[in-house]
MDAnalysis code that builds the backbone (N, CA, C; Angstrom):
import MDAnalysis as mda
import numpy as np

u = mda.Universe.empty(336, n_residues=112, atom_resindex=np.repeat(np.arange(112), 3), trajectory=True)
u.add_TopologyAttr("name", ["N", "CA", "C"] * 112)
u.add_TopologyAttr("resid", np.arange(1, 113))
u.add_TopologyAttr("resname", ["UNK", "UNK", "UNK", "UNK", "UNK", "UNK", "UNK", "UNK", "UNK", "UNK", "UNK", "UNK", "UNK", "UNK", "UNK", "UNK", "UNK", "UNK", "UNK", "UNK", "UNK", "UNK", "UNK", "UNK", "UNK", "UNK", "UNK", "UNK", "UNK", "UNK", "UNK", "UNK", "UNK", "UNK", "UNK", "UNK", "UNK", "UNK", "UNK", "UNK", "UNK", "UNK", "UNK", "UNK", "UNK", "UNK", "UNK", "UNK", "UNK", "UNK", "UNK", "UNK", "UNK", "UNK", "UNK", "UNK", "UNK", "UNK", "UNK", "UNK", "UNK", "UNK", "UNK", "UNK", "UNK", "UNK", "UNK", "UNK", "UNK", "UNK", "UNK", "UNK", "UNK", "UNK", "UNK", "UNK", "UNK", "UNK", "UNK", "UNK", "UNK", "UNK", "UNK", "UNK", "UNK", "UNK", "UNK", "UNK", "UNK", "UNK", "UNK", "UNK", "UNK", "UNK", "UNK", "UNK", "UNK", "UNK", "UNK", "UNK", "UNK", "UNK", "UNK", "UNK", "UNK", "UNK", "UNK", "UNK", "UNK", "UNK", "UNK", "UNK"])
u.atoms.positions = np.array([
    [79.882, 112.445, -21.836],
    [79.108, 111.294, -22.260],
    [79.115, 110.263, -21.133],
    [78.003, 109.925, -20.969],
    [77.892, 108.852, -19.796],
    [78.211, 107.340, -20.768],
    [79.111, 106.524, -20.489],
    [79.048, 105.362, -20.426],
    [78.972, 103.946, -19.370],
    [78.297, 103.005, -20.428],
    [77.991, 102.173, -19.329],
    [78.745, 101.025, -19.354],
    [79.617, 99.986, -18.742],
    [80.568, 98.974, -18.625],
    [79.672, 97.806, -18.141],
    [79.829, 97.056, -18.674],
    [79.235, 95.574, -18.019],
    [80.073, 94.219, -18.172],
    [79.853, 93.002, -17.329],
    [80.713, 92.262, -17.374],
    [82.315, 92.547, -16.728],
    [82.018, 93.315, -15.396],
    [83.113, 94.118, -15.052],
    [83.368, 92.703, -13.782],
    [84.496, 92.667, -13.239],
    [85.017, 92.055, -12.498],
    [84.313, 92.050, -10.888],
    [84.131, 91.057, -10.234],
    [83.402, 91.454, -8.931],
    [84.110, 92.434, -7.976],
    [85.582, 92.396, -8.329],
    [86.712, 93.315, -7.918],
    [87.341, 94.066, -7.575],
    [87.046, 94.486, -8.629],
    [87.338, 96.316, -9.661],
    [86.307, 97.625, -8.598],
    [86.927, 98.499, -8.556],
    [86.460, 98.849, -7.708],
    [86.720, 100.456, -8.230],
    [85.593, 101.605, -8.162],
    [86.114, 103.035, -8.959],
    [87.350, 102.882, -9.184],
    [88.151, 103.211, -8.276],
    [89.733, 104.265, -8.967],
    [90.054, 103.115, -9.836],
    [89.907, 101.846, -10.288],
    [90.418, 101.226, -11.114],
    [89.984, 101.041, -12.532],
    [88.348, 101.257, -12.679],
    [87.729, 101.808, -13.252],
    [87.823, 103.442, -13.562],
    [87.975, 104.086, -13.249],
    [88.245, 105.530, -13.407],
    [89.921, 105.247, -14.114],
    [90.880, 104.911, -13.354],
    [92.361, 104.961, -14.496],
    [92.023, 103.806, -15.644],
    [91.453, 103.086, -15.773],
    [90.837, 102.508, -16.967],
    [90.655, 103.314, -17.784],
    [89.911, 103.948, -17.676],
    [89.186, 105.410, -18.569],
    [90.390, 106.427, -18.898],
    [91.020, 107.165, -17.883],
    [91.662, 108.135, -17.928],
    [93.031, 107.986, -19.097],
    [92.929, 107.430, -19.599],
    [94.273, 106.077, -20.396],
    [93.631, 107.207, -21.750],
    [92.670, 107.204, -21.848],
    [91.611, 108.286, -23.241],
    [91.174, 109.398, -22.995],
    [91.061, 109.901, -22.152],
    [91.119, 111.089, -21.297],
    [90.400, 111.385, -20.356],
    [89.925, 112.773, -20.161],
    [89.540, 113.197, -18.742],
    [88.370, 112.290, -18.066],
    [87.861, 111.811, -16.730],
    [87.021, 111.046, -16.290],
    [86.089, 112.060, -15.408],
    [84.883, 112.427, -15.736],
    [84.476, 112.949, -14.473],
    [84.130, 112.065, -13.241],
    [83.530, 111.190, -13.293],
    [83.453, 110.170, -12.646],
    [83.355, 109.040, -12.904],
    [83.850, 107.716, -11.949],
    [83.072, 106.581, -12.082],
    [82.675, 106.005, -10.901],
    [81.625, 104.824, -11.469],
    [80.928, 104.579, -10.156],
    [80.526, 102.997, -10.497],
    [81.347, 102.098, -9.847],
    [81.005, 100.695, -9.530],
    [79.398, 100.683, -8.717],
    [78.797, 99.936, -9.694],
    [77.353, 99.456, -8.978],
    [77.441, 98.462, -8.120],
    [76.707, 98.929, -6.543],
    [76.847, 97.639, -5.815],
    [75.673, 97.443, -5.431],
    [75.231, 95.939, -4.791],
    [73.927, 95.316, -4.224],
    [73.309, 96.516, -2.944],
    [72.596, 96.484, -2.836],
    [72.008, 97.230, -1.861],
    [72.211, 96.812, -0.164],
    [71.816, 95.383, -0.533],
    [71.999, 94.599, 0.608],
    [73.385, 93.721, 1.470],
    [73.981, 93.471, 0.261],
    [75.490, 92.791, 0.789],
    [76.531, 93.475, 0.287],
    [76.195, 94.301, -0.564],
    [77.058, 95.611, -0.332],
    [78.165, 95.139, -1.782],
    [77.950, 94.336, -2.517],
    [79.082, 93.790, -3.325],
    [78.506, 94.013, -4.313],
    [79.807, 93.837, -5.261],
    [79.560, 95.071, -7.129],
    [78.617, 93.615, -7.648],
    [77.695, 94.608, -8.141],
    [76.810, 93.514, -9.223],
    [77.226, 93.968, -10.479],
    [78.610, 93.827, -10.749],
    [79.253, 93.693, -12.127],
    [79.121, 94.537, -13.084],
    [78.938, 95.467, -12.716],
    [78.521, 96.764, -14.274],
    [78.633, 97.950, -13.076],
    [78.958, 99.378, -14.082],
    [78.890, 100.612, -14.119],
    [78.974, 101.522, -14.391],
    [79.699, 102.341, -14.418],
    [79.524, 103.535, -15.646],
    [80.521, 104.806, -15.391],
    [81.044, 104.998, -16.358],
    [82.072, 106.833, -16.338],
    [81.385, 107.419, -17.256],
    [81.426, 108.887, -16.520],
    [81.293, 110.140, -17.371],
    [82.669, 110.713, -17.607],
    [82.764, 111.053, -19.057],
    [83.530, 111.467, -19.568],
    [83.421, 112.777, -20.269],
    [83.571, 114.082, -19.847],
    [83.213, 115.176, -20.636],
    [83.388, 115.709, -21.885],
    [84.487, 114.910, -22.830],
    [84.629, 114.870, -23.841],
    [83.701, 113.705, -24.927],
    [83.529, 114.044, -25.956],
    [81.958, 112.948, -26.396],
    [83.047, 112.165, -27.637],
    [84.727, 113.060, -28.041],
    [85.330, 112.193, -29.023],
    [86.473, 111.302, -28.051],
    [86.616, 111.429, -27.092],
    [87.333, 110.350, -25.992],
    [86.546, 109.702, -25.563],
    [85.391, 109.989, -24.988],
    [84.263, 108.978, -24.700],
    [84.304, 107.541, -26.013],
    [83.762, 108.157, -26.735],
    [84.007, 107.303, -27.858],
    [85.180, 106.939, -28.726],
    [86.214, 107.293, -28.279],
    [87.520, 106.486, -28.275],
    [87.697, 105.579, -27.470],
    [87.556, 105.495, -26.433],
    [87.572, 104.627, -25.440],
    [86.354, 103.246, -25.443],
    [85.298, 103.917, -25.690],
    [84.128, 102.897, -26.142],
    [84.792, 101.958, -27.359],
    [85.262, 102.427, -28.189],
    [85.493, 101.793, -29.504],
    [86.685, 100.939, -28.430],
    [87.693, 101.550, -27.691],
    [88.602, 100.572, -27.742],
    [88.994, 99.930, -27.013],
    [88.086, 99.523, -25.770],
    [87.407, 98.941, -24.680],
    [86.776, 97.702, -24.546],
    [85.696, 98.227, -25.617],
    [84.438, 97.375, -25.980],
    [85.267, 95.758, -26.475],
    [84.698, 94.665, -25.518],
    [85.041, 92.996, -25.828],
    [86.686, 93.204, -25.884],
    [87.452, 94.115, -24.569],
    [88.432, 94.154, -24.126],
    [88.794, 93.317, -22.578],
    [89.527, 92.325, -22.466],
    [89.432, 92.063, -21.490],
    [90.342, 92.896, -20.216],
    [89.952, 92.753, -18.928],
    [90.272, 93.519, -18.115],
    [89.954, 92.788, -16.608],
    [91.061, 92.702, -15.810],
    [91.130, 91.817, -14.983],
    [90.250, 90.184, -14.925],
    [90.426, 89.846, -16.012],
    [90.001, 87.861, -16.401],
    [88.319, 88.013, -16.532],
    [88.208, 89.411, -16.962],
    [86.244, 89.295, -17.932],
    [86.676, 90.081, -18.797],
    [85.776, 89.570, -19.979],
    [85.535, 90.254, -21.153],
    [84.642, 91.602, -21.043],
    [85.049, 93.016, -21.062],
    [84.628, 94.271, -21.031],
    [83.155, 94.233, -21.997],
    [81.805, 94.581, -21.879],
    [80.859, 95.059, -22.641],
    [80.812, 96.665, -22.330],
    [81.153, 97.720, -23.304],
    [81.220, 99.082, -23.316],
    [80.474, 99.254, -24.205],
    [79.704, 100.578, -23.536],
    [78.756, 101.359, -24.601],
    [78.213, 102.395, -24.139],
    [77.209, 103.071, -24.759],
    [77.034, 104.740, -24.325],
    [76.007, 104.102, -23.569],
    [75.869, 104.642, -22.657],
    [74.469, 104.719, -21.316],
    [73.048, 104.902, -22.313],
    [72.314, 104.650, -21.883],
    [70.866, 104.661, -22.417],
    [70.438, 105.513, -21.256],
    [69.597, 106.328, -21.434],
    [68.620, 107.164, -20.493],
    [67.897, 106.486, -19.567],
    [67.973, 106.601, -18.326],
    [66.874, 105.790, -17.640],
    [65.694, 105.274, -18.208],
    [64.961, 104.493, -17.943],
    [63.563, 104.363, -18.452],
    [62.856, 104.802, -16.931],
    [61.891, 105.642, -16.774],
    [60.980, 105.682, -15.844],
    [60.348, 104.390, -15.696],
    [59.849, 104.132, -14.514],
    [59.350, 102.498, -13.947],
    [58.145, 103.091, -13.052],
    [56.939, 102.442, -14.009],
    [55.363, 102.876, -12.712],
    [56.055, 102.371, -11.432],
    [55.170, 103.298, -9.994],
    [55.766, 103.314, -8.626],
    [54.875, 101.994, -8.188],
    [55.635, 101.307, -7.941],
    [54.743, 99.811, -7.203],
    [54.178, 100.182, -5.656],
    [53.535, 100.579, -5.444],
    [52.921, 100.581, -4.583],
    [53.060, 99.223, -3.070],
    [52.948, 97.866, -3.663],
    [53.009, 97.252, -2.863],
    [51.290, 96.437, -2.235],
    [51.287, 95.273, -1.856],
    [50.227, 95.521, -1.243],
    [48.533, 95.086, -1.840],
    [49.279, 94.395, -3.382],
    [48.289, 94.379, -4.109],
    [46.998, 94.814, -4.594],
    [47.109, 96.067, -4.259],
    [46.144, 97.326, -4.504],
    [45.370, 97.847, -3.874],
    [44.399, 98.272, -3.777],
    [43.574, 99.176, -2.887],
    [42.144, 99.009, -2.042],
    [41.569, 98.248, -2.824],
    [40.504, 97.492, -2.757],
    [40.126, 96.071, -2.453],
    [40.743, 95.592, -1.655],
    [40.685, 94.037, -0.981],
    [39.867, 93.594, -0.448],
    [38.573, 93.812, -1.084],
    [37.508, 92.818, 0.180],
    [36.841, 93.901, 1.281],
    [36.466, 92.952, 1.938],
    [35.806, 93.744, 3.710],
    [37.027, 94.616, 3.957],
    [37.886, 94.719, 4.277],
    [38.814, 95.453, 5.077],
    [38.700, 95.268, 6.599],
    [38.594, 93.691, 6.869],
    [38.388, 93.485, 8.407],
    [39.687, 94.081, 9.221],
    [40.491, 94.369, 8.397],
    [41.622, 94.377, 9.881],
    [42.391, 93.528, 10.081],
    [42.019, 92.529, 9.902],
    [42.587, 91.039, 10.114],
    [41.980, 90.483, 11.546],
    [41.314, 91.200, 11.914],
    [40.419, 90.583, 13.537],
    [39.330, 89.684, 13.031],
    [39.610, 88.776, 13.266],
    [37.559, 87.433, 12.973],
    [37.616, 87.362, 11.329],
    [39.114, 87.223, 10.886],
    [38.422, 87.615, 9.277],
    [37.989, 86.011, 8.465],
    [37.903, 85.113, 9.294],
    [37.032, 83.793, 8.675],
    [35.921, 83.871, 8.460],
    [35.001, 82.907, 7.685],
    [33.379, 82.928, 8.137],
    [32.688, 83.469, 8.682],
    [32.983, 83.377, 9.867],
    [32.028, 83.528, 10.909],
    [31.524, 85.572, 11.483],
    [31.948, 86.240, 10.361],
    [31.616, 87.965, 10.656],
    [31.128, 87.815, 10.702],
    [30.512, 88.430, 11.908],
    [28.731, 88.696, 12.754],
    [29.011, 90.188, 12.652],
    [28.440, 90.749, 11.948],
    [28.468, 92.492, 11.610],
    [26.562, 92.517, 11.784],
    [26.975, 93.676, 12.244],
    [25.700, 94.185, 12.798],
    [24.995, 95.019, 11.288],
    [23.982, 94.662, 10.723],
    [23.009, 94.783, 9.986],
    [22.091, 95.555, 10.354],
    [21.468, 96.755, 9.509],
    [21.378, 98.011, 9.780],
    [19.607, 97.530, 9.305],
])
């Protein structure tokens, strides 16, 4: 069972999160979420636990547990949601498509 932790310490870091877990039993993994850019935990993440009645032992006895000076939010993972691909760029169809060369007023385009 995948669960998900939130309200986790800026801190905490897997193996502390993982023996968190292991206290209820086996952990397959865990994995502190971090920023992309500065590289630091944005406070939530998640263990898999291969058992689904320790999973949920642990959920039950976790959940609005505190753990290094934050209050624990535990619960079962939700499935991704798929997210339309943003493209970027504000779409496809913008106008003339000058290029960005002379693109004021003044296009003198040659007229057929």
């Amino acid at each position: 069972m995948n669960i998900f932790i939130s309200n986790l310490n800026y801190s905490v870091v897997e193996s502390e999160l993982q023996a968190l877990f292991e206290n209820y039993g086996a952990v397959d993994s865990a994995k502190v979420i971090s920023d992309r850019e500065t590289g630091r935990s944005r406070g939530f993440g998640f263990v898999e636990m291969p058992n689904n009645e320790e999973a949920l032992k642990a959920i039950e006895e976790l959940n609005q547990q505190e753990f290094k000076q934050k209050v624990l939010n535990v619960t079962e993972a939700r499935p991704r949601e798929e997210k339309p691909r943003n493209f970027g760029g504000g779409g496809f169809n913008r106008g003339n498509g000058g290029g960005g060369y002379n693109r004021g007023g003044n296009d003198r385009r040659r007229e057929w």
